[in-house]
N, C-alpha and C positions, 0 to 999 in steps of 0.2 A: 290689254294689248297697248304700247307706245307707238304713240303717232306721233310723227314731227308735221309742220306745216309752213309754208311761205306767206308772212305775212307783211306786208307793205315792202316786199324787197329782203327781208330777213327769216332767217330760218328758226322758228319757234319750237320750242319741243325739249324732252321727252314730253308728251303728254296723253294721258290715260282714255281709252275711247273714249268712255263716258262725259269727259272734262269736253272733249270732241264735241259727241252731242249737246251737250249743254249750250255751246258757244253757237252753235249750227242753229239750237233753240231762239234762242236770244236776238241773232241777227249777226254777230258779229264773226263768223265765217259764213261764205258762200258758196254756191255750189261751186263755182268757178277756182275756189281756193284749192290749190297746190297742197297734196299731200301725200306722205307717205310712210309705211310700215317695213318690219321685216318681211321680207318674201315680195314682195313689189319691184319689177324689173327696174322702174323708174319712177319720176313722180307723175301723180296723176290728180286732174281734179278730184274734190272731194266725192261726187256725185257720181263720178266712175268706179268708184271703192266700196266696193262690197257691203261692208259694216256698215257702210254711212250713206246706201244709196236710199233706204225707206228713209230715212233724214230728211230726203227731199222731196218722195211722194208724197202729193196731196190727194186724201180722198176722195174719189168722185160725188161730185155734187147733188145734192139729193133734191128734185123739185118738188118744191110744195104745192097743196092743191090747189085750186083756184078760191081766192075769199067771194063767198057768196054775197057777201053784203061790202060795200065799199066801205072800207074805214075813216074814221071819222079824227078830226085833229082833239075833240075832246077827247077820245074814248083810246086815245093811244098809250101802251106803257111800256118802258123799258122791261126789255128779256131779264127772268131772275136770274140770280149771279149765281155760278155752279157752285157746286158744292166743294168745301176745300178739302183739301186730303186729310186722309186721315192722321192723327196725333199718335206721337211713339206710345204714348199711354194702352192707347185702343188696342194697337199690334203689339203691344208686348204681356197684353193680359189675355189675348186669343192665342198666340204662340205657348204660353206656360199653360195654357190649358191643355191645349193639344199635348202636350210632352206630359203631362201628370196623367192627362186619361190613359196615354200609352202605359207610362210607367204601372200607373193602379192596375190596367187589365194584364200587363204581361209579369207582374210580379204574383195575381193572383192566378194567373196559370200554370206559372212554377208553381206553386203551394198545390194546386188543384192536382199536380201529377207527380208529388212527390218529393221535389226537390230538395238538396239541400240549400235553404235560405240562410242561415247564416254563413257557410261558407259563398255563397255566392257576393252576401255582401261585403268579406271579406277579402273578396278578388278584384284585387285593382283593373284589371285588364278588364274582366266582365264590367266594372262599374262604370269604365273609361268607354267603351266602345257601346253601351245599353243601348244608346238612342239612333244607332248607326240605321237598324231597320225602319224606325218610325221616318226617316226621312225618306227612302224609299217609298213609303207605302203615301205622304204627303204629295212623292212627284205625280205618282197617279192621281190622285185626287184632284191636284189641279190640274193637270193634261185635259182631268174629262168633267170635273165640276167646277174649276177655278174656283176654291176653296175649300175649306176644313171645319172642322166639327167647330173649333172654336173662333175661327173668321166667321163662320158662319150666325154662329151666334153674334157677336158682335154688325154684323155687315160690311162685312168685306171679302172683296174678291180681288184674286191676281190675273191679270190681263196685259196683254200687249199696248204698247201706246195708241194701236188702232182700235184697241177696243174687243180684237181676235182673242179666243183661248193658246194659251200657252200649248206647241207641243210638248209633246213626251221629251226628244234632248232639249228642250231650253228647261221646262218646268225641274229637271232631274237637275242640269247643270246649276240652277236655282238652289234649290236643296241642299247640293251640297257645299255651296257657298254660304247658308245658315250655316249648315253646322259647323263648320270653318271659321265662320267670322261674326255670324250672330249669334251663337250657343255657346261656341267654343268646346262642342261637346258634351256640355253640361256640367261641365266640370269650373264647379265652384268660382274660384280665382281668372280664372280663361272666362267663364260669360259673364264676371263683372265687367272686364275688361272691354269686350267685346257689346255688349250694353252702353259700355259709355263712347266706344266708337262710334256706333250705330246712332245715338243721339247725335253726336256731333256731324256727323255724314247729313242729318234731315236737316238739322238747323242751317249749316252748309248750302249744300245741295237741293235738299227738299226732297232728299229722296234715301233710303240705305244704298251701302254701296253693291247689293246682290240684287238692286233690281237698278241701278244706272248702268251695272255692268250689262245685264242681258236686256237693258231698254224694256221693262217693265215699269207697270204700275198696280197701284192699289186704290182700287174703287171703295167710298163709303155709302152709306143710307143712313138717313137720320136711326136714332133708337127709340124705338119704344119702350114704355114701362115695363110689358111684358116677357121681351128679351131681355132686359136688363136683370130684371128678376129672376128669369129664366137661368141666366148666367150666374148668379151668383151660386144659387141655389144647387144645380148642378156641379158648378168648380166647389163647393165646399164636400160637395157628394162622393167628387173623386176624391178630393184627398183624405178626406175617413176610409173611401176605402181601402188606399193605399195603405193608411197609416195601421187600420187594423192588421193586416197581413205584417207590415213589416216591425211596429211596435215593439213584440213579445221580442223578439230579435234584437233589436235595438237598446230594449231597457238592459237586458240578461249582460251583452257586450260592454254596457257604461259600467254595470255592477262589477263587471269581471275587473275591467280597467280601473275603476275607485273601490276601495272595498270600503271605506268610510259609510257609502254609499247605501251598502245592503242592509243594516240596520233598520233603515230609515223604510226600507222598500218591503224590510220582511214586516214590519207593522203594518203599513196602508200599501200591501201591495198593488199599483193601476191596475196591474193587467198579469192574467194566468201563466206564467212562465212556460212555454213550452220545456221538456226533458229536451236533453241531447241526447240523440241517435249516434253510443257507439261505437257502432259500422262506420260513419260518416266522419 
């Protein structure tokens, strides 16, 4: 959304909510700052405006117990320093998990019930929209667990800047702004593209732009050995089993497109060629 603002007497703006909050973070607007959007009778402070009024809530204060023992000036130490967000490295090796275990279980359910696999992966429109469901099925996930099979592994979880779970329309409106702008659908050229966006937005901002838009974050935990290992081990699991399912397919289509090609394959053939079915 474009918000304009009034700042020292001058009208500032187009500028993007998020750019908003950020500035609101920082210090350098107040509640008291003059703003306004489309659909706004007039202008209003910031802190009367909807988007921007949790901006200015503060969480109520939590009292601590009573120290049993007086503290001591030796025995005093600086609070450990939080934990800093997590690296686009982290979120972009639990995101391609997540989309490869969809991909492996829903291409082996096609084979499981018959399908035609090579024509599927011949269908631009199927191959362009595949991952349309698996974001659906993520909004849930984080509505009720604030993450996913491959955050999970990693340690991370999406929450609100307070710390609340994500509802169901933010977590969904989430979603599909991945797949818009951090996937690009999965479609090759579009989530390079979309990858080096997404970098740029963290180093920026410190944040991507689908979670400055809906004022999210992404909480980490250190790693251990064992989910590290965990992860790999796993991610290499799904894509063997992807790769078994769609291989036979795969090789059959390069040999049709090169025939140079079949010589070489009818010697040290990898892998069983399925026949073609045809019906199909």
């Amino acid at each position: 959304m474009e918000v304009w603002v009034i700042l020292e007497g001058e009208k500032v703006g187009p500028l993007h909510d998020f750019e908003v909050r950020r500035k609101i973070e920082i210090g350098e607007f107040k509640a008291t700052t003059p703003g306004w959007h489309e659909g706004l009778p007039a202008w209003r402070p910031l802190v009367e405006i909807g988007i921007f009024t949790k901006e200015f809530t503060a969480p109520a204060p939590v009292e601590a117990p009573p120290d049993p023992l007086p503290a001591r000036a030796d025995d005093s130490q600086p609070p450990p320093a939080p934990l800093p967000p997590p690296s686009y490295g982290r979120r972009f090796w639990a995101r391609w998990f997540d989309l490869s275990l969809y991909a492996a279980l829903w291409w082996l359910c096609m084979w499981a019930v018959g399908q035609n696999i090579e024509a599927a992966l011949l269908n631009p429109w199927l191959m362009f929209f595949q991952f349309v469901p698996w974001f659906a099925i993520e909004a849930l996930l984080l509505h009720y667990l604030a993450t996913t099979p491959g955050k999970w592994l990693l340690g991370l979880r999406v929450v609100n800047h307070d710390g609340s779970s994500l509802d169901l329309s933010a977590a969904t409106r989430r979603s599909v702004r991945v797949l818009f702008t951090g996937i690009g659908f999965g479609w090759p050229p579009l989530a390079f593209m979309c990858h080096a966006l997404s970098v740029f937005m963290i180093k920026r901002f410190g944040s991507t732009l689908w979670d400055q838009a809906g004022g999210h974050r992404v909480t980490v935990k250190p790693l251990s050995l064992i989910r590290i290992t965990a992860f790999i081990i796993l991610f290499f699991a799904v894509l063997q089993l992807q790769m078994g399912v769609l291989s036979p397919y795969i090789v059959r289509q390069t040999v049709e497109q090169f025939p140079a090609l079949k010589a070489e394959f009818d010697r040290n053939p990898p892998w069983h060629l399925p026949q073609r079915n045809p019906n199909n």
